[in-house]
C-alpha positions in Angstrom: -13.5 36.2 -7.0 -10.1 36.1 -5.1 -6.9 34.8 -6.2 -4.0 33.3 -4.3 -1.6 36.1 -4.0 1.9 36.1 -1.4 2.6 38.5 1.1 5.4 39.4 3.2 5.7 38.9 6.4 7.9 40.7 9.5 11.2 38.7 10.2 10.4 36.8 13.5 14.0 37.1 14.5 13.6 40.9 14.7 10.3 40.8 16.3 11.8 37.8 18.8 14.5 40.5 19.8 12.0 43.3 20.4 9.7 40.8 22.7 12.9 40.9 24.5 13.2 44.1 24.8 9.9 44.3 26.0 10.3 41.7 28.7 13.3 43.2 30.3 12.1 47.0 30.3 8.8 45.0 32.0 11.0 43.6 34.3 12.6 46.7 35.3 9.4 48.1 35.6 8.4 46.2 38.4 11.3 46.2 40.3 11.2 49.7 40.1 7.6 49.6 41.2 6.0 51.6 37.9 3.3 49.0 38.1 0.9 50.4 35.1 4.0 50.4 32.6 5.0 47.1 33.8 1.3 45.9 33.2 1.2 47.3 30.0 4.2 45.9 28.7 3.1 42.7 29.8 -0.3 42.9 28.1 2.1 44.1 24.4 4.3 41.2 25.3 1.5 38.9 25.0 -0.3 40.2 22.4 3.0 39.7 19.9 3.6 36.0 21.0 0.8 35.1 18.6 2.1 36.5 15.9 5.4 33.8 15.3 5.0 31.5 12.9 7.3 29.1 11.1 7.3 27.7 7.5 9.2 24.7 6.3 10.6 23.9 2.6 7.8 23.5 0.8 5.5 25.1 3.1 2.8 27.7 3.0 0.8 29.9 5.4 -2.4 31.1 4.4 -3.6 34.1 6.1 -6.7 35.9 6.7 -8.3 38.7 9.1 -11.5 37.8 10.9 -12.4 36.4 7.3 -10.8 38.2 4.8 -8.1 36.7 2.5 -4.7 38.7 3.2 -2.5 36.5 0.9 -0.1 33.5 1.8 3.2 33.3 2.6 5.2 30.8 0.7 9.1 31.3 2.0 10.4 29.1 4.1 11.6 30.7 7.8 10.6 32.5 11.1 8.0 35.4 10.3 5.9 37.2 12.5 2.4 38.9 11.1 -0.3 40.8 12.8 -1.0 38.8 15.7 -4.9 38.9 15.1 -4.7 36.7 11.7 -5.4 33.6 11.2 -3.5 31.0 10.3 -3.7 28.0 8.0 -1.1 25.8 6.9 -1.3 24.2 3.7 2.0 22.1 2.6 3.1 22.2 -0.8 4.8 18.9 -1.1 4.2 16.3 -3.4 2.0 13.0 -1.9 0.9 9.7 -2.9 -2.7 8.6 -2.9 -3.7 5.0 -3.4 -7.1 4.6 -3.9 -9.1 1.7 -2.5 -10.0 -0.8 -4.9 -13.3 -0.5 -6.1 -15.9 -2.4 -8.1 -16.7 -1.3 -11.7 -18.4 -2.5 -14.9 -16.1 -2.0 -17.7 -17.4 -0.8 -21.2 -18.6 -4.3 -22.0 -20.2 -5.0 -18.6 -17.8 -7.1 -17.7 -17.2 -6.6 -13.2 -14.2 -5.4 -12.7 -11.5 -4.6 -9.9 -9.5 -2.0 -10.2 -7.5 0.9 -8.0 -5.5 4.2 -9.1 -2.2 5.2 -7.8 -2.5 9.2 -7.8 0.4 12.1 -7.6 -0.7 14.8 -6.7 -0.1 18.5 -5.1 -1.3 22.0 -3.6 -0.5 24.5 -6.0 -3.4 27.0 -5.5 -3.7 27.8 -1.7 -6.5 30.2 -2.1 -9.0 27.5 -4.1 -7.6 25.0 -1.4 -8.4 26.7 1.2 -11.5 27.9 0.6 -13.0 27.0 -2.6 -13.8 23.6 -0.7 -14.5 22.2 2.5 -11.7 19.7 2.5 -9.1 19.2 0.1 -8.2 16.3 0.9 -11.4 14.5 1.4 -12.4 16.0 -1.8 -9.1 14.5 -3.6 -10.1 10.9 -2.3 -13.9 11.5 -3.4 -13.2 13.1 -6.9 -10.5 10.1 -7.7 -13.0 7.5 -7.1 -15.7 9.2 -9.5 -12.8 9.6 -11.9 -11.9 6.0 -11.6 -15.4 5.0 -12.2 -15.5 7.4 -14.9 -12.8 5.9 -17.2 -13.5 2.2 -16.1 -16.7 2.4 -17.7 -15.2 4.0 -20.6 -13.1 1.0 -21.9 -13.5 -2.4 -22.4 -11.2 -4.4 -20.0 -10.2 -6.4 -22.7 -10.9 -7.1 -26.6 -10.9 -10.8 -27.0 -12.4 -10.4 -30.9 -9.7 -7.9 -32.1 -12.6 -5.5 -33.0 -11.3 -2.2 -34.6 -14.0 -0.7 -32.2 -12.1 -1.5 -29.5 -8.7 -0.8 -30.0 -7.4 0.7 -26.7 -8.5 -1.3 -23.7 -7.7 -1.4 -20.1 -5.6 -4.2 -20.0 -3.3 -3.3 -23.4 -4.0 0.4 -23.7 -2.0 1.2 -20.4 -0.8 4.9 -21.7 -3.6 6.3 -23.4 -5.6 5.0 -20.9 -3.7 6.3 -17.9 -3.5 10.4 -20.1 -7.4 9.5 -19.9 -7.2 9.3 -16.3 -4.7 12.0 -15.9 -6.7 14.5 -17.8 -10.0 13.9 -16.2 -8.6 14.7 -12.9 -7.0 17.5 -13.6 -10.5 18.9 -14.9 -12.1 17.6 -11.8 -9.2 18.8 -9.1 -8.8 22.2 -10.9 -11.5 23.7 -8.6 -9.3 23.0 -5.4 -6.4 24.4 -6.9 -5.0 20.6 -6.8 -2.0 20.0 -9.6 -2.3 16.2 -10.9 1.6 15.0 -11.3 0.5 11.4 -12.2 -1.9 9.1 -11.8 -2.0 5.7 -13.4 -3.6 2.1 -12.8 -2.2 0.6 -9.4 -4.1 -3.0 -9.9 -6.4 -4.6 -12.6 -8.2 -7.8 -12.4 -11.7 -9.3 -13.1 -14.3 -9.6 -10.4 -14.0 -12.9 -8.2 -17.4 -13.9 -9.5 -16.5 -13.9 -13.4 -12.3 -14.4 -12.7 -12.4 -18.4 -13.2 -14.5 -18.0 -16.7 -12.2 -15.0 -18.0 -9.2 -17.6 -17.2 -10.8 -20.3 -18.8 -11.0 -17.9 -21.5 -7.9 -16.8 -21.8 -6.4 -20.2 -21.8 -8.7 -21.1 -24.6 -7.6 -17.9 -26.9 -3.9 -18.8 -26.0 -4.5 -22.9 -26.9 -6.6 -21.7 -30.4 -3.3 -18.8 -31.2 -0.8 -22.1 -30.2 -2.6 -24.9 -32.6 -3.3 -22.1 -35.6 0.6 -21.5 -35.6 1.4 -25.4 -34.9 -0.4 -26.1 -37.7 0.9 -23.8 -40.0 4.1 -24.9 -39.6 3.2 -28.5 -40.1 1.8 -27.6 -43.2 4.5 -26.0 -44.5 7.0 -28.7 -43.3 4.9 -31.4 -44.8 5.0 -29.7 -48.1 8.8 -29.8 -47.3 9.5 -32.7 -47.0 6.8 -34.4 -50.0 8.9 -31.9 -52.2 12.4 -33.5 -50.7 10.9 -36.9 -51.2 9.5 -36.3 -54.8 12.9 -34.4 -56.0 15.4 -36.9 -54.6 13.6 -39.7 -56.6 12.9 -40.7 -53.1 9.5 -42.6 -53.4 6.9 -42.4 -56.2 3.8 -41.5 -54.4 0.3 -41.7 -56.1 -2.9 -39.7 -54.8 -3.5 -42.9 -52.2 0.0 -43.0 -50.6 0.1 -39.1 -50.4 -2.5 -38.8 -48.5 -1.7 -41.1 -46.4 1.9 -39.9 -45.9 0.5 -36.5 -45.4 -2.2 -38.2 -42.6 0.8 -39.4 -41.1 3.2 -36.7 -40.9 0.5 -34.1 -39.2 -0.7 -36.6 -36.7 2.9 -36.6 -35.5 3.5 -33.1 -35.9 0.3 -31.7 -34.4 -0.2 -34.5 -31.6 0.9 -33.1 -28.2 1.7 -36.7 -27.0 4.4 -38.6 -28.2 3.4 -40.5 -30.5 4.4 -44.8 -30.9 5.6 -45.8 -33.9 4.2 -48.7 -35.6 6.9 -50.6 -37.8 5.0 -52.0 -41.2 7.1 -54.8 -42.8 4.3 -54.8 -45.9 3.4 -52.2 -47.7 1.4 -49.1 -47.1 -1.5 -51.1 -48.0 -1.5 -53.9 -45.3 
């Protein structure tokens, strides 16, 4: 099999000033009425006006002869080649590629939305060229198999904290955006295509499931907010029994504990204000 090689090429400015030539010695051939040389320059002056070609900065020409690979040329300028090659120009320039956003079950089966933001470049002209149809098509085909790929391969999110889940979509952003880096690589590598990046351009639940998964979420985030308010009136209770006890304060038996420590976490753990009731007896009335 064929690999991309570079060739050079003629400089067109050379070749630009012989097809000069050439039409002023077929000029003078006419007027001085030596029709079959004027002809035949004519006919030489056409047949090396195919032959100019131009490359910009990160550019390339591919070239081949009634089907055969000659080799591409990769310098930027104004070249002239054998005017019966064919030409194909492939740039070299790095693009963006933001793939539509598709629909996905994550590893959980959870429906998913979620789109890839690619970088991506030519760097093998031959395998572009010719190793498939259409590079660029087959860019925008292989991402969306890749995408649908990795989706499936993690869990969107991990809402038990299970050691088997550790990197997810949501949390696991770089390992899972090397995921997706590698696996197109692997999959492009066949059109010559060099992956420069590729990471996750949006991420979000399927309408249909969205309004349970934020119910959800605000239930996790209620449960985390009360286990820590809690704990902290715990220990602040303690606190403050302690302060009471070792200041000589207040005696308090089992009875009036408890109900000092009743108390005290209703008005810690309540998220209302709460009224306060003024007892002129004692704790018992």
């Amino acid at each position: 099999m064929k690999e991309e090689h570079t060739v050079k090429t003629a400089n067109g400015y050379l070749m630009l000033l012989l097809l000069f030539a050439l039409l002023a010695a077929t000029v003078a051939g006419f007027v001085l009425k030596l029709l079959p040389v004027g002809i035949g320059l004519v006919l030489v002056s056409l047949l090396l006006l195919p032959g100019f070609f131009f490359i910009n900065p990160n550019g390339s020409m591919v070239l081949t002869l009634f089907g055969d690979y000659k080799g591409t040329v990769k310098a930027n300028g104004f070249f002239w080649a054998n005017p019966f090659y064919t030409k194909k120009r492939i740039s070299l320039r790095a693009r963006n590629f933001d793939s539509e956003r598709v629909k996905v079950n994550d590893k959980l089966g959870n429906p998913i939305m979620i789109s890839v933001i690619l970088v991506w470049r030519v760097k093998n002209t031959f395998k572009a060229a010719f190793e498939v149809d259409n590079f660029e098509n087959f860019v925008r085909v292989q991402t969306d198999a890749a995408v649908r790929k990795m989706a499936g391969s993690y869990p969107y999110d991990d809402w038990e904290d299970s050691e088997d889940y550790k990197i997810t979509l949501r949390s696991g952003v770089n390992e899972v955006n090397d995921a997706l880096e590698n696996e197109l690589a692997e999959r492009l590598e066949i059109a010559g295509i060099e992956v420069l990046e590729a990471r996750i351009g949006y991420l979000a639940y399927a309408e249909e499931i969205a309004s349970a998964m934020l119910k959800r979420q605000q239930a996790t985030a209620i449960i985390a907010a009360r286990e820590k308010i809690v704990e902290g009136a715990v220990g602040m209770v303690d606190n403050a029994l302690k302060s009471l006890k070792d200041g000589n304060i207040v005696e308090f038996d089992d009875d009036k504990k408890a109900t000092m420590v009743s108390n005290l976490m209703v008005v810690l753990c309540s998220d209302k204000e709460v009224t306060p009731i003024v007892n002129t007896g004692s704790l018992y009335q």
